[in-house]
N, C-alpha and C positions, 0 to 999 in steps of 0.2 A: 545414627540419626542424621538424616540430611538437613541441612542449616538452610532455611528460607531465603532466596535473593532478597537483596536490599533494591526495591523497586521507586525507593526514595532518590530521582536525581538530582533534584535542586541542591544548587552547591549555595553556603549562605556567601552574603557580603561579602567577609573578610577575609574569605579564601579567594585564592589569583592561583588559574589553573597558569602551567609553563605554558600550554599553547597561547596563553592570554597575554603573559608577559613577552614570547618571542614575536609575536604579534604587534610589538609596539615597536619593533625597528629603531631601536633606537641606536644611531650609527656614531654618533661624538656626543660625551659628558660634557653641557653647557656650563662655566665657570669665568664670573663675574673677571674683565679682566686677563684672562687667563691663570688667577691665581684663586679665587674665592669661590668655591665649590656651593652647592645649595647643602647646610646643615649648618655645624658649629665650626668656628675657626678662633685661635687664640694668635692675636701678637706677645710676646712676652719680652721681657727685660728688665733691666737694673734701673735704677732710679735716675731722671736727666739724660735719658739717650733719646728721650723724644720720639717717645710711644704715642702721646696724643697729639703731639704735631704733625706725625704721619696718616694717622688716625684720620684727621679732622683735613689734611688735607686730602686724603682719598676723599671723606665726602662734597667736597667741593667740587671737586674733578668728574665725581659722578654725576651732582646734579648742574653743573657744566655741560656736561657731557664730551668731557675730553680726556686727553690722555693723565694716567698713573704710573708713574716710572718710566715713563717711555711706551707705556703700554696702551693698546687703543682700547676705547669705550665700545662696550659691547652689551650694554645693558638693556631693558627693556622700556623703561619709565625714566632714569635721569631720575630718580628719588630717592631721597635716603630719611632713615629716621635716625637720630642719637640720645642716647641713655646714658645722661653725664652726670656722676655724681660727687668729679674732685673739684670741679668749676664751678662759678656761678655765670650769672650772665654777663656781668661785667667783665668777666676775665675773659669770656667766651668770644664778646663781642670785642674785645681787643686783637685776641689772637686769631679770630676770621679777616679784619681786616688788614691785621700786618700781613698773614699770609699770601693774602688775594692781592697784593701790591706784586708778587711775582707771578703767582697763575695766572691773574689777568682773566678770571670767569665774570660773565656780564652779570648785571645786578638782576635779572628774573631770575637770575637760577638761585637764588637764595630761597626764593620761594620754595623750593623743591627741597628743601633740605627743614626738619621737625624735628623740636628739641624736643625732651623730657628732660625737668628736674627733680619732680617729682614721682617718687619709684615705688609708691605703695600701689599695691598689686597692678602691679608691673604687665603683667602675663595677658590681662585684662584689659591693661591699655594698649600694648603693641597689639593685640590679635582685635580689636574697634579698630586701628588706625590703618592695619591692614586690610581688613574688608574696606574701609571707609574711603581708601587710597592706598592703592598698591607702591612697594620702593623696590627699587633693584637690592637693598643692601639696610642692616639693621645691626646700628654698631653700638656698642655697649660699654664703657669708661667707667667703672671697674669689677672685673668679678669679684674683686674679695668684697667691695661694699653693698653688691647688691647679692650675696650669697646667705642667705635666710637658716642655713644648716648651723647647728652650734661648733660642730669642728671641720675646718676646711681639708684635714688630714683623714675624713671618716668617708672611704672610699662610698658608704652605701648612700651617706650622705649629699655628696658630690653628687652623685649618676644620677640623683631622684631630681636634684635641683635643675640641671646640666636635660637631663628629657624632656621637660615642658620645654627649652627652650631649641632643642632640638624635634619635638614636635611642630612648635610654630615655625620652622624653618620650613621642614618637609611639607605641611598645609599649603604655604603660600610659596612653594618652591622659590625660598629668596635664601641666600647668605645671611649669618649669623655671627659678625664676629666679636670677640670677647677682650679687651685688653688685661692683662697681667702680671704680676712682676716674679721677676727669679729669684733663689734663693741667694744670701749672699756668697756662701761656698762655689754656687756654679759660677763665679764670675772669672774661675781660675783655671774652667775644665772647658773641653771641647762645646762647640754648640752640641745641646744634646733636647729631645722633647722632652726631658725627663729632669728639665735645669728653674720646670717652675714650680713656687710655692705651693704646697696642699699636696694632695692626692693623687696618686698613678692617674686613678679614675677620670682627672681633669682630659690630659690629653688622648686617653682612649676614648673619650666622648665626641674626639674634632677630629675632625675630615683634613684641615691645615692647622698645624703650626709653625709659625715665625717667630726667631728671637732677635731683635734689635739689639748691637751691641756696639758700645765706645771703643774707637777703634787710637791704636798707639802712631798710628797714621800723618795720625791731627787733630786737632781739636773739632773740624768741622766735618771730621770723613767718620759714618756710619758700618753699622755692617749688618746687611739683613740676610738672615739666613733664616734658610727656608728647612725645617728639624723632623717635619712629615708633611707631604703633600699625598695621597690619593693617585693625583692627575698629574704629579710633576716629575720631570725628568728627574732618572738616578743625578746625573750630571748637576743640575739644580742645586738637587740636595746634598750636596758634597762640597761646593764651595759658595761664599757670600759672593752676594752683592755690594761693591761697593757706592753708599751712596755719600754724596754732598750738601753740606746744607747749608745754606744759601743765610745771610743775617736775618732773615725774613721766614726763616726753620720751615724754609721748602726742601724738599730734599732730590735731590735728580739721580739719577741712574750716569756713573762714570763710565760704563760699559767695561770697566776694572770688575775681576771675579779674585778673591782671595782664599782659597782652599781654607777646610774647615783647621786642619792642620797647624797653618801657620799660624791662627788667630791663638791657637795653644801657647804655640813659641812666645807668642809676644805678650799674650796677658795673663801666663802662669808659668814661668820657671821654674819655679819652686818644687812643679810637679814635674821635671826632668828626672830623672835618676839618679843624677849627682848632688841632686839639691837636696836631696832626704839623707838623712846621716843611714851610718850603716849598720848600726843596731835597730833600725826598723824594717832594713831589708832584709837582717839574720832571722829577725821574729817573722816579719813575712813567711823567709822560704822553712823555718822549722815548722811551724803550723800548716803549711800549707805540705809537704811530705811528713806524716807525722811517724813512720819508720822508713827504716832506711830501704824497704822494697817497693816503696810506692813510686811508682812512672806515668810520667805524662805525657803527652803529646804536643809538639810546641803549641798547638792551633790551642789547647787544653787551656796549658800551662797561662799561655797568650790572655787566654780569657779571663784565669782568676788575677793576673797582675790587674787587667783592666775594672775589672769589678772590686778589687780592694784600695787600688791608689786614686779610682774615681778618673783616670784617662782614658785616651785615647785606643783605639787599640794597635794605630801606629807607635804612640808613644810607647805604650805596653810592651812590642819589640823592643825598644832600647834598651828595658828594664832587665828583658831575656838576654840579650845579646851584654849585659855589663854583667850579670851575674855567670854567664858563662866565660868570660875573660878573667874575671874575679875567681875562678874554679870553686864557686860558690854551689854551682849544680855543675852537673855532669851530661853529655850527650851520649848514650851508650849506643846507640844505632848504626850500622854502618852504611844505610841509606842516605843517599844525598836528600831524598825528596820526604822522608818524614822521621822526624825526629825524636827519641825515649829519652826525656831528661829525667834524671834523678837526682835525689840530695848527693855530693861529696863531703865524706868523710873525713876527707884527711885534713881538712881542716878544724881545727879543735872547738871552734866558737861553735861547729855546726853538729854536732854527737850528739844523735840524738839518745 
C-alpha cells in the first residue's frame, strides 16, 4: 500500500531549518569582555578571596564603560543589574565607593548599574527590568541564597533552577553570572570546575567558570583561573592569572600567569606522594589490581591515581613514578612508548 505525501509544508515555529541557521553567518561568538559569553557563568571560591570585590568591580567598569583586567569594554549598553543578597546597602555603598577611589568611573555611570535586594520572585523581576532597560551583564551574589531547590546536591534540582535563568540569558542575549563558593576539601586540589559546592549539574549548566583563589604569593596577590571557558584559549585554561589587589580591593592584571600546577605545589603538599603514609598507597594499589593478572596502561593507571587521591593528573605521574621506584608495581612492557604496569609480588605487604 502506497503511504500518501505529506503535502503539509508549513514548518512550525520552533523548528530552525540548517539552511535557516547557516544563513545567519555568524563569523565571531560575542563575549562580554572577552571572557563572559551570553548564558550562565559561575565565579567560584573560598571565603575572603574576594569574590564580590571582583564582582562589584566588573560592574562598575562596565557601566563606566572601561577597562576589566586590563580588558577593553565591549559592551552594548554600559548597564548592569546586581542580585545581592550577602550585603546590605550600607555595606554596598561603602564598598562602591572605596573602590571607585581607584577605578576612578565618573558619577553618571552609577546610574547604569540596578540593585536588587529583594529576591522574591526574582525571575519576574530581572525579565521587567530587562525589557524595561536592556544591560550588557546580570550579576548575581549568591547562588546558594537565591537557590529555591531543597538540596543543592540534587542534580535535577539544580538544572530546573539553573534553566530559567539560563533561559533569560539566551531571551535577552546578555551574560549571566552567578557567584559561589568551593568546597573546603578543593582548597588542597588543582583548579578544577568541579571544586564548587552542590551538584555536577551547577557547572554543566555554564558556558564559564572561574575559581578565585588566595595565593602563597602574598597576602595581596590573587589567582583567577579560568576551570571552563567555551571561547577560551587551551592556554588560558591551563594557567592563572595573576592578579593584585590594590587596599582599595581593586584588583589589576600582573600580566604574571602561574600554571595550574604550581598552585598545587603551594597550597596542598600533603597531596604529594610522600605526604600520604604508605599504608594508604599499599591499599590504593591492592584494590586497585585486585589479582595478580590485572594490567594497566600508564595513561589508565594515571587516571585512577588521579580520580582516587582527588589530583592532578601531573601530580598523579609522581604517584606512578614513586610506586615504580618503590617496586610497588611493576612495568612489564618492553616498549618505550606504552606502558603494562602490574602489581609486584615480591613484596610481601602487597600478596594479593
Amino acid at each position: 500500500m502506497d503511504v500518501p505525501e505529506n503535502k503539509c509544508t508549513k514548518i512550525p515555529s520552533f523548528v530552525k531549518t540548517g539552511t535557516y541557521i547557516k544563513g545567519l553567518k555568524v563569523e565571531e561568538i560575542w563575549t562580554l569582555y572577552g571572557l563572559f559569553p551570553v548564558g550562565i557563568s559561575l565565579l567560584v571560591g573560598a571565603s575572603d578571596t574576594g569574590k564580590s570585590m571582583a564582582l562589584r568591580q566588573l560592574a562598575i567598569c562596565v557601566a563606566g564603560r572601561m577597562k576589566f583586567l586590563g580588558r577593553e569594554w565591549n559592551g552594548k549598553t554600559g548597564k548592569v543589574i546586581v542580585v545581592i543578597t550577602e550585603d546590605d546597602e550600607t555595606a554596598t555603598s561603602f564598598f562602591l565607593n572605596r573602590q571607585n577611589i581607584d577605578i576612578q568611573a565618573p558619577d553618571e555611570a552609577f546610574d547604569n548599574i540596578r540593585y536588587i535586594f529583594d529576591t522574591e520572585n526574582l525571575i519576574e523581576k530581572l525579565t521587567a527590568e530587562m525589557q524595561r532597560d536592556p544591560a550588557d551583564i546580570i550579576i548575581l551574589d549568591a547562588l546558594g541564597d537565591l537557590f529555591n531547590g531543597k538540596d543543592l546536591n540534587a542534580n535535577n534540582q539544580v538544572r530546573s533552577f539553573l534553566q530559567q535563568f539560563s533561559n533569560l540569558a539566551n531571551r535577552f542575549s546578555c551574560p549571566i553570572v552567578f557567584l559561589h563558593h568551593t568546597s573546603k576539601r578543593s582548597e588542597d586540589l588543582a583548579p578544577s570546575k568541579n571544586n564548587s559546592i552542590g551538584s555536577q549539574g551547577i557547572e554543566a549548566k555554564c558556558r564559564l567558570v572561574m575559581e578565585l583563589r588566595l595565593s602563597a604569593q602574598g597576602p595581596d596577590i590573587r589567582h583567577l583561573c579560568i576551570v571552563k571557558g567555551n571561547y577560551i584559549s587551551q592556554r588560558d585554561k591551563s594557567a592563572a592569572m595573576d592578579l593584585m589587589m590594590s587596599r582599595n580591593f581593586v584588583f589589576t592584571d600582573t600580566g604574571k600567569r602561574t600554571d595550574f600546577e604550581d598552585l598545587v605545589a603551594k597550597n596542598g603538599k600533603r597531596k604529594a606522594p610522600e605526604y600520604i603514609d604508605d599504608a594508604e598507597h599499599i591499599a590504593f594499589i591492592k584494590a586497585t589490581f585486585r589479582n595478580k593478572h590485572d594490567i594497566y596502561t600508564g595513561r589508565d593507571f594515571t587516571a585512577l591515581v588521579a580520580r582516587h587521591f582527588e589530583v592532578s593528573d601531573k601530580t598523579a605521574r609522581m604517584y606512578k613514578a614513586m610506586y615504580l621506584a618503590k617496586g610497588w608495581i611493576k612495568d612489564k612492557s618492553r616498549s618505550k612508548s606504552r606502558s603494562e604496569l602490574t602489581i609486584n609480588e615480591l613484596t610481601g605487604k602487597l600478596q594479593i
